[in-house]
N, C-alpha and C positions, 0 to 999 in steps of 0.2 A: 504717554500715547500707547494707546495699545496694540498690537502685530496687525498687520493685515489678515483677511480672511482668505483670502484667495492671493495663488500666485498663479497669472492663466500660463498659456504658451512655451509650458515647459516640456526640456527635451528628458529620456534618459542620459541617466552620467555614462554609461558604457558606449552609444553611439558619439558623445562629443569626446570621449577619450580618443575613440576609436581614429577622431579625427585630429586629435594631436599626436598620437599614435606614428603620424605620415609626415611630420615635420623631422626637418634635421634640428640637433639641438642647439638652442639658442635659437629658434624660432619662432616668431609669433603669427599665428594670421590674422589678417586683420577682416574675418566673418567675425559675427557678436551672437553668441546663446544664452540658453536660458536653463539652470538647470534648481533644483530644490532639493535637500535630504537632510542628513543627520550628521551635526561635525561630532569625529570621532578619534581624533587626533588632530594635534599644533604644536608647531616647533616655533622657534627665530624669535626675538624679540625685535622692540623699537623700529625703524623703518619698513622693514619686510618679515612677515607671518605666514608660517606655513598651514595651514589646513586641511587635513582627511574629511571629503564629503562623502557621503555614504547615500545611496539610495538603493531599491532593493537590484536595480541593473548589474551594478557594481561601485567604483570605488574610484577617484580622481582627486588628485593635488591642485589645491585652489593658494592661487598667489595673491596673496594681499599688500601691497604697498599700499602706506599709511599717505602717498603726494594723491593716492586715485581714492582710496576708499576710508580716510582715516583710522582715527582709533580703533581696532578689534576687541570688542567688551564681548569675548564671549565665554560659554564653559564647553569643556566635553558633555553632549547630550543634546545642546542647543538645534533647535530645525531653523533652517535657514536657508530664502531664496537668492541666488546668483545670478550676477549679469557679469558677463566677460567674452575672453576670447582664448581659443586652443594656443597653445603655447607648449615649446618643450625646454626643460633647463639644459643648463651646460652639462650636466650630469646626467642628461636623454630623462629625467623623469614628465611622463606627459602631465600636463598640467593646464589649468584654464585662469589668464590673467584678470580677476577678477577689478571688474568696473562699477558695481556696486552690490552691494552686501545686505542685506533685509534680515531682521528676525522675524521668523513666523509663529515660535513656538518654544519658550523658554524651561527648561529641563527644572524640576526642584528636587531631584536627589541625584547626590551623586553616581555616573555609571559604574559596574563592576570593573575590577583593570582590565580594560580595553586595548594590551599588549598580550597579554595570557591568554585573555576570553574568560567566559565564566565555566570554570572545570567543575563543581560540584556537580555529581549529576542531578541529588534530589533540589537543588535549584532552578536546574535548569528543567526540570521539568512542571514545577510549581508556578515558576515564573516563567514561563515559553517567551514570554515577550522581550526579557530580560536576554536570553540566549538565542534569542535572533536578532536582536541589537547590535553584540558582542563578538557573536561565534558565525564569521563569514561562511562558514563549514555546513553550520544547520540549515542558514536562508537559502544554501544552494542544494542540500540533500531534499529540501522541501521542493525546490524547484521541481529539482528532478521526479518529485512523485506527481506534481500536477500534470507535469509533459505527460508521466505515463499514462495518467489517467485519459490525459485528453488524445492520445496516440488510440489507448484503444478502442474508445467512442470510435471514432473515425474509423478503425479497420471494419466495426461490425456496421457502421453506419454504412460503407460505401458496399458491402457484401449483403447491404437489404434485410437489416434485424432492425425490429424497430423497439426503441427505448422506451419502457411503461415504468408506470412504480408500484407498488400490491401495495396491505396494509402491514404497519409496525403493529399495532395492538389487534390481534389476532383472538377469535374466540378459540379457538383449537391450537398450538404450538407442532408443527411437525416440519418434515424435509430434513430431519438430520438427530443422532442418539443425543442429546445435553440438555440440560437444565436450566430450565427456563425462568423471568424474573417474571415476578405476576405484579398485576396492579389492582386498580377498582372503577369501573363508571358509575358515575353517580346517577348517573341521566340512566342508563341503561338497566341498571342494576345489577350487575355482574363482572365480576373477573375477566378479567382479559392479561393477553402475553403477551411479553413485545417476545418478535418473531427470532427463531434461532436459526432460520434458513427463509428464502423468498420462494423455494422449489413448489411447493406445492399449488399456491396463487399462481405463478408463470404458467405452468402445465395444465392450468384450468385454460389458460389464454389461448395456448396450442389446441385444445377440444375447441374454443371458440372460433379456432380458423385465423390466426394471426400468424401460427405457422413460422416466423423468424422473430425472438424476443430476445429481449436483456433486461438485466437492472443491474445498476452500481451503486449499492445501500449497505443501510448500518446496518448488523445482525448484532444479537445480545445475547450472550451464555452467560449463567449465572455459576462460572467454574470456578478452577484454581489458573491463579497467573502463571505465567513464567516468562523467559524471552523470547517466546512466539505466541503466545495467548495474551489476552487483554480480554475483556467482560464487554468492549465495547469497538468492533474491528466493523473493515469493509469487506466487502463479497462483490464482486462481481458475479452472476449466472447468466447463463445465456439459454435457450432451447431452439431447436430445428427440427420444425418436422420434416418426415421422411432422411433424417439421416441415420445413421449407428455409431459405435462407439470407436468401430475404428475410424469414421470420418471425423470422430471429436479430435482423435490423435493429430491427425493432419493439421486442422484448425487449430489446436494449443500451441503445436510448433511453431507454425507461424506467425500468430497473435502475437507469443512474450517474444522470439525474437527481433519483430519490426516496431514493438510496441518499444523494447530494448534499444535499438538503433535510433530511433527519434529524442525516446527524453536522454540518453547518453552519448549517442554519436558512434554505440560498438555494440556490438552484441556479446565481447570479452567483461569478464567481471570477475571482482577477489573479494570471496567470502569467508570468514572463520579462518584461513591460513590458505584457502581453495583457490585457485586459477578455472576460473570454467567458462568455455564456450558453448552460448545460447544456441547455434545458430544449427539450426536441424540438418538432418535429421538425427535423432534421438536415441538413445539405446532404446530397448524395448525388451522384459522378460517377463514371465508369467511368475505372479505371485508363487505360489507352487514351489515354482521351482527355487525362486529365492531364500524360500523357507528350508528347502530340502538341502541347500547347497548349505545353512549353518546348523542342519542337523537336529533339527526342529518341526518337522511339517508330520504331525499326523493327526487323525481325526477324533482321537482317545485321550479325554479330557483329563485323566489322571496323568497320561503317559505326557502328555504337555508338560504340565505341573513341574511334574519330576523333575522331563530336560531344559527347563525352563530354570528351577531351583540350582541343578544342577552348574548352569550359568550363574547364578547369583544374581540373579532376575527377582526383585519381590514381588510374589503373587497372592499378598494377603489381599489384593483386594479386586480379586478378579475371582467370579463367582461362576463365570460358565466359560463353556470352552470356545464362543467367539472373542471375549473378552480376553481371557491367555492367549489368542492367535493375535489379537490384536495389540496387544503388549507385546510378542515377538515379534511382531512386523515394525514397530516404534522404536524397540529398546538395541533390539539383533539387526534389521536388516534396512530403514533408515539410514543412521549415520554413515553407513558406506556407499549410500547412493550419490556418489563423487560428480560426476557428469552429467548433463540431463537424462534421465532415463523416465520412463511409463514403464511400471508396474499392472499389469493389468492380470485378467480374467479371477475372478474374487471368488470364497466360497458362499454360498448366499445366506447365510448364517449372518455374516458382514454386510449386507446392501437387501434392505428390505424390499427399498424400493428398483429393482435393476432388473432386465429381463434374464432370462434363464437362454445360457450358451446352449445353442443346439448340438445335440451329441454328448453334452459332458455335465452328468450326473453330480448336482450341487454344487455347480458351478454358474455365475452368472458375469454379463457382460457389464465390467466397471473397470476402469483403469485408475489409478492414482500418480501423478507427476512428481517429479523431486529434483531437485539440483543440489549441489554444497550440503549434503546431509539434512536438509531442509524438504517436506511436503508443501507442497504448493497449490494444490489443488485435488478434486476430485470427478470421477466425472460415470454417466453410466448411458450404454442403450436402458430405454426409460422401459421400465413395468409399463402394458396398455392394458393388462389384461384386468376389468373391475375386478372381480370375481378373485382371480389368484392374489390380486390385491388384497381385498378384503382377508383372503386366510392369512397373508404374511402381516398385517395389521394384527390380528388375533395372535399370531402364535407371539410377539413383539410383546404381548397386552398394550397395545396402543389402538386407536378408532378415529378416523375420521370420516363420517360416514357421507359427506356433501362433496368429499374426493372421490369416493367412488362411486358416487353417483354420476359427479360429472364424467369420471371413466367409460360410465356403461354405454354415456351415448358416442363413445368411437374417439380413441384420440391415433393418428397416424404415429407408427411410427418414429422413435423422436430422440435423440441426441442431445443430452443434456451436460453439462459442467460450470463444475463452481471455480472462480479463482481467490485465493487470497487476494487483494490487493496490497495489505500492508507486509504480508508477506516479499512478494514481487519489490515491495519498495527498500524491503532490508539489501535484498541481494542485490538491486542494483546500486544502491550508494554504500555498501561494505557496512552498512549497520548492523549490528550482531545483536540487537535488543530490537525489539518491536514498540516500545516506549519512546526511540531514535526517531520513526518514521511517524507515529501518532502526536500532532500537536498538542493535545492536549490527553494526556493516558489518565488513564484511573488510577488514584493512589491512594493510599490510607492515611486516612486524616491523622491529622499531629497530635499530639498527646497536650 
């Protein structure tokens, strides 16, 4: 006979635990549920069998006596619906005495040891289904990044941004310095990029008069990996018009800290060996002065070099002197940003697109976020100007010339920032690899 299709009127395992949970032990009640998952452990032989039911809730001890539900023909891996009743043992484990037993879904290979978990990493990352089966750790680190995701919809949602989406294949690639993957339309005839940032399409939407946006989409670099890069990550961006860069400040604080409180319950978190509290307000220094404080900051591209060398900084492959400022900002003054702090006021050398701070000579408004020696974000008062636009495109040798078009006809004013998300998702579940929080990461095929 074959499994049923359907098992209707099922509960979560974590609410019917919850309610054996309240039993003294040795208790049964006598309400009857309904629950379905993955057995994942069994002890006992002959009259009474113990079984681990797994659903993605959580995790509950199903009693099986052979006088209510006979024989148990089953393996580790087997899906299977329950009917029983909350129960706790003599030994306080909560438990649901089951009353009848269903296969819905029979396993043909055996699982990994499901007492260890599966520890290879390049398994667990190959197989992702595998090590969310196995590894109670991962299905709740994943949780944890869906809360956040869905935490922060809601803060921008109920503060009146509204949610759009731009396109991924993009005739022109821009909103940020990396390397873009190309394609082909066939239909169109022409090349296209998937997009390396959504900044440029959103701020077209802002001239359009929408004035509060987001998106929370794939971007694609065609770079080098490490444990915070992937070729295949999320961004969150958002724009406001009529704001600046320090009301972006306000807003970041608040976002990751309440976006933090919902998918984890704190705004406290331990990363890399780090202890840190989200919960703002925020340190706050000027690039500038960070640079100056490791003895670093000057605007003479040879003199960089030097004190950069001098560090034991390799600068073979950094060709001008925003690129060795931006290598000392990564390599020097990164790693000690222990606490939440914002970095801000940029040389505009670094931020093409950012307006120019009033009063201070090559200098523009953009801040950078960081927690646990980790960047997390970016953000700037936006360029409005077409025109200065247009020349910071040229001296870049980059062109977009339907951006600055859409510029000339007036964009307000406007507050921009990018978030990592899977960033954000390391620091809050202690993931030290960005491969941790990506279900499915990019890897190099097998030999």
């Amino acid at each position: 006979m074959s499994p049923p299709t359907r098992f209707p009127d099922r509960e979560d395992i974590a609410s019917v635990r919850a309610e054996a949970e309240q039993l003294e032990p040795g208790e049964e009640r006598d309400s009857t549920h309904r629950v379905a998952g993955r057995v994942l452990g069994r002890r006992g032989h002959g009259k009474l069998v113990f079984l681990d039911l797994v659903d993605r809730s959580g995790q509950i001890q199903l009693l099986c006596s052979a006088d209510r539900v006979g024989p148990v023909d089953l393996d580790l891996g087997d899906i299977v619906g329950v009917t029983g009743k909350p129960s706790r043992t003599k030994r306080g484990e909560p438990s649901l005495a089951v009353e009848e037993l269903i296969l819905l879904a029979k396993t043909k290979r055996p699982l990994p040891d499901t007492f260890h978990g599966l520890v290879d990493a390049e398994t667990r990352y190959r197989k992702r289904y595998l090590d969310l089966l196995v590894n109670q750790g991962t299905r709740e680190h994943f949780l944890v990044r869906t809360r956040l995701v869905t935490a922060i919809r809601r803060y921008l949602d109920e503060r009146g941004f509204m949610e759009v989406e731009t396109p991924i294949l993009q005739p022109r690639y821009g909103g940020a310095l990396a390397e873009p993957f190309v394609t082909h339309s066939n239909e169109l005839d022409t090349d296209l990029y998937l997009r390396i940032a959504d900044e440029l399409y959103l701020k077209r939407l802002i001239v359009g008069g929408l004035e509060k946006v987001y998106e929370i989409g794939k971007d694609f670099r065609n770079e080098s990996v490490s444990y915070k890069h992937q070729p295949e990550f999320t961004m969150l961006e958002w724009y406001e018009a009529y704001a600046d860069y320090e009301d972006t400040m306000a807003r970041i604080e608040e976002l990751v800290s309440e976006a933090a409180s919902e998918a984890t319950g704190t705004t406290k978190v331990s990363f890399r060996g780090h202890e840190v509290d989200l919960q703002p307000p925020w340190r706050r220094i000027k690039l500038v002065e960070a640079l100056e404080a490791e003895g670093v900051w000057t605007r003479d591209a040879k003199e960089l070099r030097r004190l950069l060398e001098a560090r034991e900084v390799d600068t073979g492959q950094d060709a001008t002197w925003a690129q060795l400022l931006d290598h000392a900002l990564s390599h020097l003054v990164e790693p000690k940003l222990i606490e939440p702090t914002i970095l801000y006021d940029y040389p505009v050398e670094l931020s093409p697109l950012a307006r120019r701070k009033e009063g201070e000579e090559g200098i523009v408004e953009r801040f950078e976020y960081f927690a646990a020696g980790m960047e997390l974000g970016n953000a700037y008062s936006e360029l409005n100007d077409a025109e200065e636009q247009a020349a910071r495109f040229a001296e870049i040798g980059g062109d977009d010339p339907d951006y600055v078009e859409a510029l000339s006809y007036g964009m307000p004013p406007t507050g921009g920032l990018g978030l990592g998300i899977d960033r954000l998702a390391m620091l809050l579940t202690g993931n030290e690899t960005i491969r941790d929080v990506i279900l499915f990461p990019a890897l190099r095929a097998r030999d």
